[in-house]
N, C-alpha and C positions, 0 to 999 in steps of 0.2 A: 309189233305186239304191244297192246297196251292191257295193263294190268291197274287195277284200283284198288286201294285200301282205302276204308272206313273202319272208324272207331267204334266199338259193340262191347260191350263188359268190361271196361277198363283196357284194349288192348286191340291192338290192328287184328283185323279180317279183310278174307277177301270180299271185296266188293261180291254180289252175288249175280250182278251181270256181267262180273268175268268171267271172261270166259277160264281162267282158270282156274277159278273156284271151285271148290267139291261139289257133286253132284248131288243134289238133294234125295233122300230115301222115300218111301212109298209111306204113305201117312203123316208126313212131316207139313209143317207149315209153310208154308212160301217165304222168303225173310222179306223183308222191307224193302221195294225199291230202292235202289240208287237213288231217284230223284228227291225219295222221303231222309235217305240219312247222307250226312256231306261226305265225302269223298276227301278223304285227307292225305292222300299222297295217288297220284297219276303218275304210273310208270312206262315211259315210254322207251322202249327197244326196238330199234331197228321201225322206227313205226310208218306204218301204210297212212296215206293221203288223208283219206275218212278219219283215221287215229286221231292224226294230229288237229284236224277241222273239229273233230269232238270235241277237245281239251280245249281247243280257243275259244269256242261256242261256250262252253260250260264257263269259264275263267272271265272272258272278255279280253284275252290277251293275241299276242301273234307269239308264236314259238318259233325260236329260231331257226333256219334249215341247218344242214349240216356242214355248207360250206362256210356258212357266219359263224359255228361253231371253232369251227378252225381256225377263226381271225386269231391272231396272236398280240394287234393292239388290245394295249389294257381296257378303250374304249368299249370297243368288240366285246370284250368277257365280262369288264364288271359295269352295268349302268341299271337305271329305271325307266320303266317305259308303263304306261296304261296301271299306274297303280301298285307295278310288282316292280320283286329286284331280281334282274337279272347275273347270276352267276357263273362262269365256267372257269372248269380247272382240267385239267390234261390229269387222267388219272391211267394208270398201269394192267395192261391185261397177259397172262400168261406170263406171270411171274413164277413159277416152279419150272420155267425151263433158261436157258441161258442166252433168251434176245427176247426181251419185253417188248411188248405192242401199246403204243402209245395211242390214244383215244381221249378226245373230248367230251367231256360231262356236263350238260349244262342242270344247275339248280335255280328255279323257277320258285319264289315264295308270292304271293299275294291270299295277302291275309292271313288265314289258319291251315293256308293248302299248298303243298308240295306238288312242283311237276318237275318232274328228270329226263334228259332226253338224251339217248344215248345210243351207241353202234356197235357197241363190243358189250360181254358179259362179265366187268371180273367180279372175282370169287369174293368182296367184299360183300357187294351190292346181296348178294344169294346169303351171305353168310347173317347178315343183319336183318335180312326179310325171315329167315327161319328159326333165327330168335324172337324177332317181335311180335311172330302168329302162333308163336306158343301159349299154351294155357295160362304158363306164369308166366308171363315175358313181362321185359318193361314196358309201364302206362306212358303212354304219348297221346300231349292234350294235344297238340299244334304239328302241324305242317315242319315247323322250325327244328321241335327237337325231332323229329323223324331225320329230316338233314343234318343235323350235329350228329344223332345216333350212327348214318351213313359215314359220317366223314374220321368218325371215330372210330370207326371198323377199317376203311381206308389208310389211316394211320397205322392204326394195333398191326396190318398188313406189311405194311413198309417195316415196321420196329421187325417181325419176324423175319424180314426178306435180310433186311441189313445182318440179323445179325448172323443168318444163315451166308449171308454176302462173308463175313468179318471171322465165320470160320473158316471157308476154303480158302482167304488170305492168307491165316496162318499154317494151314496146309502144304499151300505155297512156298510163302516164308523155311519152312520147313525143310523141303527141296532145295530152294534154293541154295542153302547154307548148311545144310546138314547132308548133302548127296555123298555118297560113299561110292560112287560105282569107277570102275578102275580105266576104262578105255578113253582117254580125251575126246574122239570124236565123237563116243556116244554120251558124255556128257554135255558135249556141245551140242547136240541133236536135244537134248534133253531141256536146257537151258531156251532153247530156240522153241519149243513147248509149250516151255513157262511161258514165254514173253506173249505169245498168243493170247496162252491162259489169261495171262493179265491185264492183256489191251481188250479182252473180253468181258471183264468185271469191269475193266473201268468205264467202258460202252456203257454197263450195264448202271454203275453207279452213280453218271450222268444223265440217266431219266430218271432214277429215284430222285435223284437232287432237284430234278427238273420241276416231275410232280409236288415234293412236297414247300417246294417256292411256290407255284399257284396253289394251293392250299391254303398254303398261311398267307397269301395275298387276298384269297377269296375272304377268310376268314377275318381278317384285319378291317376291309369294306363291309363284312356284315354288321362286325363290333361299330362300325362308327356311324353307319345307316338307323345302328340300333341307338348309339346313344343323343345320334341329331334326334331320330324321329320320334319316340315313344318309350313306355316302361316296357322293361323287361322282367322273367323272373330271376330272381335269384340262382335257380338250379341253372337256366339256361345262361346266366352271366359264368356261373363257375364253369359250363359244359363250353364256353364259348374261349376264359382264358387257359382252360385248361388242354385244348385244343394248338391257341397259340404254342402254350409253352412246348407243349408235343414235339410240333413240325419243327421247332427250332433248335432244340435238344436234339431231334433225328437227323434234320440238316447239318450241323456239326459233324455230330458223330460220322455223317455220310463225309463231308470233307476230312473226317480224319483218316478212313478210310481209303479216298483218295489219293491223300495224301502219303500213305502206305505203299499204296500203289507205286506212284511214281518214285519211291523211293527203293522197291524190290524190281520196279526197270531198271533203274541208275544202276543195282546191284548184280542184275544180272546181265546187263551187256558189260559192265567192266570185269566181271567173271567169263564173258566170254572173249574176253579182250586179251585177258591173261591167260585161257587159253592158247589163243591165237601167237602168241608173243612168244609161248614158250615152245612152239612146233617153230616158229621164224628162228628162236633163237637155236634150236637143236639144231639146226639146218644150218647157219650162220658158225657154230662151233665144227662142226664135219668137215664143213668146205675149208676149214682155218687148219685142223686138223690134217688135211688129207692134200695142203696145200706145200709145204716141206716136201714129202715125199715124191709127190708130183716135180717140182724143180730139182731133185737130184738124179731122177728117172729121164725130167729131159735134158740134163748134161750131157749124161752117160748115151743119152741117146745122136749126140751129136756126129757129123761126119767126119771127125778132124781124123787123119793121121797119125797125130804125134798126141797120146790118150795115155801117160804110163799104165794104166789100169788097166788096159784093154788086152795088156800083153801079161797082166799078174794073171798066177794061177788062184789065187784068190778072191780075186774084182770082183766076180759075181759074188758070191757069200758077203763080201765086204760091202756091196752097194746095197744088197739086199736090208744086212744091218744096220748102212747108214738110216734108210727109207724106214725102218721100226722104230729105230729112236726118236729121230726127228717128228714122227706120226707123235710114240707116247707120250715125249717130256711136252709139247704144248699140250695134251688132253692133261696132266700131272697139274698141270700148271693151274689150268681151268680149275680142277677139281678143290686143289689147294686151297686159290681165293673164295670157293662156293658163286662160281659163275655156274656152277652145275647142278 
């Protein structure tokens, strides 16, 4: 699918030989070819052969395919080529569920015009295109800030996801250390859970991080692209450090989160340790327990002859008693120190 914006009253429209574009009413005027007004952002999803042969044709450029997109050398994603600068960064799709889908974005600037080429749909890209086709949306002279505006919705995205990440943390958190439920082994079940839960965030909090390093890698190469080659504006130098400081501020806080993480694992396998320990040790105290009794039962159990006891009329009640005491004073004993 390839999609066009052009700029008409202060503010992106759809190009009118998109095919996505509204359909024109009965009486209305024809609007302006594409070829009469410039095309300032080419949107390229998932795009067909001819698509992408358009976009070159029009630019003078080659667009990348999508297994160059994938390159993960720094070469591969940020260079110039025929005029333009070539950008990609690994951006996040289906973040509202719990296993993000990682996808390449490549951003395409030569001159005043944006080209994006892309395989997946996330809810950035939708959410910034249905802001800037609004009546009052923001004016965008350039190619450039249509890209900053992208990349800043991109962000705003991740700061949501994080922190929507950084409250089932404490959810977690929560559990972990405030669990009330009474049976050991379903708190062990419970615990073993968690730890899923949490090797599941943290999956999750290593492609944030991942994303927004290429991000602020891309953005770092624009900033110094911008200040070898030419003037900037001003709005677009604030949109540019205001970007950095974003991803880096987000990166953090993602490593703090991380860093959470691997501290409510630490806490919940040695939770589940001390469970473990204390079923060994009840088990350790019975056998110690039950282990007296047993050696006066196999005395008494011996073949000898010469037994005085075995001829008392009391031996039985008498051995029976030995085997109680000797059971209770070691459990007494135990209790006493708080081995129990």
């Amino acid at each position: 699918m390839l999609r066009m914006y052009v700029r008409e009253a202060e503010r992106l429209t759809l190009s009118p030989l998109d095919p996505a574009a509204p359909a024109q009413h009965a009486g209305e005027e024809a609007a302006a070819p594409a070829a009469q007004t410039a095309v300032l952002w080419y949107d390229l999803i998932n795009p067909a052969l001819q698509e992408v042969r358009h976009v070159e044709r029009d630019l003078g450029i080659t667009v990348p395919t999508r297994d160059e997109m994938e390159e993960i050398e720094l070469s591969a994603r940020l260079y110039q080529e025929d005029g333009a600068e070539f950008m990609t960064v690994t951006a996040l799709s289906k973040l509202d569920g719990d296993v993000p889908m990682k996808t390449p974005v490549t951003f395409i600037l030569k001159g005043a015009t944006l080209v994006t080429v892309r395989y997946a749909d996330p809810k950035p890209f939708a959410l910034f295109a249905a802001r800037a086709l609004r009546a009052n949306g923001h004016s965008y002279a350039a190619g450039e800030e249509v890209m900053l505006g992208i990349l800043e919705s991109v962000v705003d995205r991740m700061a949501d996801v994080l922190e929507r990440i950084g409250n089932e943390i404490d959810m977690i958190s929560h559990e972990v250390f405030r669990s009330k439920t009474g049976s050991s082994t379903k708190k062990t079940k419970n615990l073993q859970l968690l730890i899923e839960q949490l090797g599941q965030k943290g999956d999750f909090l290593s492609s944030v991080r991942e994303s927004l390093v290429s991000i602020s890698r891309m953005v770092a190469y624009h900033a110094a692209v911008e200040t070898s080659g030419r003037k900037v504006a001003k709005e677009v130098r604030q949109m540019v450090k205001l970007l950095q400081r974003d991803t880096v501020s987000l990166g953090d806080h993602a490593t703090f989160l991380s860093g959470k993480i691997n501290f409510l694992l630490d806490a919940t396998l040695g939770l589940i340790n001390l469970e473990q320990n204390q079923i060994i040790k009840i088990f350790t105290v019975a056998s110690v327990v039950f282990l007296p009794p047993t050696m006066i039962a196999s005395i008494y159990g011996m073949n000898f002859q010469m037994m005085p006891e075995l001829n008392w009329s009391f031996g039985y009640p008498w051995a029976i008693m030995v085997m109680l005491l000797s059971a209770v004073g070691p459990f007494y004993y135990f209790k006493r120190r708080g081995w129990l």
